[in-house]
C-alpha positions in Angstrom: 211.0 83.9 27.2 208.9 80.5 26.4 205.3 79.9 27.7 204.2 76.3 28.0 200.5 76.5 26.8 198.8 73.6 29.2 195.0 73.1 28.0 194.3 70.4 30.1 192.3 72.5 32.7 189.5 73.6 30.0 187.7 70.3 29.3 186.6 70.2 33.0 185.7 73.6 33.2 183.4 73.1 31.4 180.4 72.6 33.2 181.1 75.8 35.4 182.0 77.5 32.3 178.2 76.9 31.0 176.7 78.1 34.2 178.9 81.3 33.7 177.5 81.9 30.0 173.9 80.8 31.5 173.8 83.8 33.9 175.8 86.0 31.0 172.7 84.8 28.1 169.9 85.7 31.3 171.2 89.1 31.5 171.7 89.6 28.0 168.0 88.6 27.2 165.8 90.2 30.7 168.2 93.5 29.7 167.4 93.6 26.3 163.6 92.7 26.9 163.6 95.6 29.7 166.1 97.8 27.4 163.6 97.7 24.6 160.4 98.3 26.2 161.5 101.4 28.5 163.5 102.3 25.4 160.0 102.4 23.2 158.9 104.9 25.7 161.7 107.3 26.1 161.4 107.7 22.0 157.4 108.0 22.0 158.7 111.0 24.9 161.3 112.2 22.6 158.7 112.8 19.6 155.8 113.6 21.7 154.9 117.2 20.9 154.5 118.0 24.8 157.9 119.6 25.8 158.3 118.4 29.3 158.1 114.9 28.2 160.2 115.5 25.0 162.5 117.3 27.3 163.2 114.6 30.1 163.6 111.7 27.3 166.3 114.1 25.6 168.1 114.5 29.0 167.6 111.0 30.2 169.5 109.7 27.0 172.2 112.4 26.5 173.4 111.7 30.4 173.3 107.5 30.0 175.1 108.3 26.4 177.7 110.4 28.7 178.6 108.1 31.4 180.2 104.5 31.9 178.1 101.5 32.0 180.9 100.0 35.3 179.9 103.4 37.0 175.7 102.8 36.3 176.4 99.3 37.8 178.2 100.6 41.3 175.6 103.0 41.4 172.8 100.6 41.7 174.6 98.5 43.4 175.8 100.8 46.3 173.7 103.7 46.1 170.1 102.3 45.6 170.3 100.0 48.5 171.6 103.2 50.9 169.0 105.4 49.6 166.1 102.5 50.1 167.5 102.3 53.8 167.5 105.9 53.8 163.9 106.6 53.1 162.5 103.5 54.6 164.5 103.5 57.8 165.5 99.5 57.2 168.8 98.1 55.9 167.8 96.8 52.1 170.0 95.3 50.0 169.2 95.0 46.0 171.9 92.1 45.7 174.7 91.8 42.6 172.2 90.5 40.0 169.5 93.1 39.8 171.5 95.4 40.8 173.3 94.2 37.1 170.3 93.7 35.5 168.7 97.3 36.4 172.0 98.9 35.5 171.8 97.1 32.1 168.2 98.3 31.5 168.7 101.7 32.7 171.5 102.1 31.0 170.8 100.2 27.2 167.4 101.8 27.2 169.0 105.1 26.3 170.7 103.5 23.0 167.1 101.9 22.4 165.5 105.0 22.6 167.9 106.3 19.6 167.7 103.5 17.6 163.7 103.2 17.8 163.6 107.2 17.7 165.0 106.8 14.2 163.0 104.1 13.1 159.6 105.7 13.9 161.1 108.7 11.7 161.8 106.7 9.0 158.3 106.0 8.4 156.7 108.4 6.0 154.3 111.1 7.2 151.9 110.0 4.7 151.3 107.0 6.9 150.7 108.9 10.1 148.4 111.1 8.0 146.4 108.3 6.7 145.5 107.2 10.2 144.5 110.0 11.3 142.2 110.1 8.6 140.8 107.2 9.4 139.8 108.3 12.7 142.8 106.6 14.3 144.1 108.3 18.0 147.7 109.0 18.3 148.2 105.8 20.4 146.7 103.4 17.8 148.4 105.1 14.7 151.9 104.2 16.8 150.5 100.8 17.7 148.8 99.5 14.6 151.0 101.2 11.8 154.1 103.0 12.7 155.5 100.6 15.5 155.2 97.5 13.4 156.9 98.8 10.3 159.3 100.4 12.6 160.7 97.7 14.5 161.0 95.9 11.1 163.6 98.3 9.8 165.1 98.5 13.2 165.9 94.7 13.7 169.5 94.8 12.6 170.3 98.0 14.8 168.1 96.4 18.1 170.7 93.3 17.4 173.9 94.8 16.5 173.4 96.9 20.1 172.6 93.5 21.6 175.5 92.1 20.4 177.4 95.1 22.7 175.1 94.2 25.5 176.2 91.1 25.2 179.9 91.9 25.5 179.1 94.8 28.4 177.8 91.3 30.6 181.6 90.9 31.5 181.5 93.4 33.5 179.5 92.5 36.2 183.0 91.1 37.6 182.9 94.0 39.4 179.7 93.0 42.0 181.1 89.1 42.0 178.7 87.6 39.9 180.3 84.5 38.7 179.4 85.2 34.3 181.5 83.4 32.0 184.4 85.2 32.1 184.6 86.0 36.0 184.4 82.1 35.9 186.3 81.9 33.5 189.1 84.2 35.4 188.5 82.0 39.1 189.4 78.5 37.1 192.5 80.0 35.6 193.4 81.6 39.1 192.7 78.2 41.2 194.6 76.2 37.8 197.4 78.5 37.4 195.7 78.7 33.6 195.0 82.1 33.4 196.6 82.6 29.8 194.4 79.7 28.3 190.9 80.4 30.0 191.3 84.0 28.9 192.1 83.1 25.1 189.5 80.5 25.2 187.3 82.5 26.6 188.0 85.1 23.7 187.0 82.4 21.0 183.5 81.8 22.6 183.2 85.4 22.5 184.3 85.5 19.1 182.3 83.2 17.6 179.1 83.7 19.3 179.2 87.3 18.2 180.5 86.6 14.6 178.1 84.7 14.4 175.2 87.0 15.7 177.1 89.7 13.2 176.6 87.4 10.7 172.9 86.9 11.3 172.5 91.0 11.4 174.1 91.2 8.4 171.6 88.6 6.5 169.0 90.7 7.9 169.6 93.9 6.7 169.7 92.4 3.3 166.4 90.9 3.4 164.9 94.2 5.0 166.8 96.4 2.9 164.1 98.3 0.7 
C-alpha cells in the first residue's frame, strides 16, 4: 500500500503554525520561571534543618515525581475551579491556560527542587563555614555565596529539564489549547494532511531541541571544573 505525500498544505500553515509554537514558547518560559522559583524553595525546605519543612518538601516532590503530568493538568483544570465554587459559593472557572500553566509549575517545580537540591550540596561546607564566620545569617550565606555558585553548576541540568518541559507543552491538547501541535493536528484534520503536519511537526521539534541539546552540551564543558 502507496501513500501519496502532498506538502502543499504546510506553506500556508504557516502563520497558524507560529501562533501555535508562540503559546507552546509562553508556557515553556512563565513554567520554567515559576518552576524554578517555587522549585528554589522546596530545596531550601528539603535542607532546612526544621523537620516539618524538610518533611513537606520531601513529600511534595516524591508524589509530583509519582504521578502523570496529563493527570496534574485535568486536575487543575476540573478540580480547582469546583473546589473555588465550592468554598466561595460562585461558579469560577480557571480557564485552559492557567489551568496549563499552574499544572506546569506545580508539577516541574518538583524536578527543580532535585536538581537545585543537588547543586546547593555540591558546594563545599567550607564555604557555608566561611560565612558564618563572617557573621553572615543563613539567608545571606544561601543568597550571596551558595546560590550563585549553585545555579552555575546547575545550568545544564535546569536546561536539559526545560528541554522536557518543552516537549510536555503538547499536551495541553487535552484542555483545547490550540499549541503547535494541536494546531498542527486541526490543519491536517481540515486538509486531509494529517501524515505531513505530524512529521513536520516532528522536525521543528527535533531541531529546536537538538539544538537546545546542543547548547547544554557546550555548557557543561565550559562549567565543567
Amino acid at each position: 500500500m502507496s501513500y501519496d505525500f502532498d506538502w502543499s498544505s504546510i506553506p500556508g500553515a504557516i502563520p497558524f503554525l507560529l501562533k501555535g509554537m508562540g503559546l507552546s514558547l509562553t508556557l515553556l518560559a512563565l513554567a520554567m520561571l515559576g518552576g524554578i522559583l517555587f522549585g528554589t524553595l522546596l530545596a531550601l525546605m528539603r535542607l532546612s534543618p526544621i523537620k516539618p519543612l524538610a518533611w513537606f518538601a520531601g513529600a511534595y516532590v516524591n508524589l509530583f515525581r509519582s504521578i502523570p503530568l496529563i493527570l496534574v493538568i485535568f486536575w487543575f483544570y476540573f478540580l480547582v475551579p469546583f473546589i473555588i465554587a465550592a468554598i466561595s459559593g460562585q461558579p469560577a472557572t480557571v480557564g485552559p491556560f492557567y489551568s496549563a500553566l499552574i499544572a506546569f509549575m506545580i508539577f516541574e517545580a518538583a524536578y527543580y527542587c532535585e536538581i537545585i537540591r543537588a547543586g546547593i550540596q555540591s558546594i563545599p561546607r567550607g564555604q557555608v563555614s566561611a560565612a558564618y564566620a563572617m557573621g553572615m545569617t543563613y539567608a545571606q550565606a544561601m543568597r550571596y555565596v551558595i546560590l550563585p555558585q549553585a545555579f552555575r553548576n546547575m545550568v545544564p541540568l535546569l536546561l536539559t529539564q526545560s528541554i522536557i518541559l518543552f516537549q510536555d507543552t503538547s499536551l495541553v491538547y487535552v484542555v483545547s489549547l490550540p499549541d503547535f501541535l494541536g494546531v498542527a493536528g486541526k490543519i491536517g484534520q481540515r486538509d486531509g494532511r494529517l501524515v505531513e503536519m505530524y512529521l513536520f511537526a516532528a522536525l521543528v521539534y527535533f531541531v529546536m531541541c537538538y539544538g537546545a541539546s546542543y547548547v547544554v552540551k557546550r555548557l557543561q564543558k565550559r562549567y565543567a571544573v
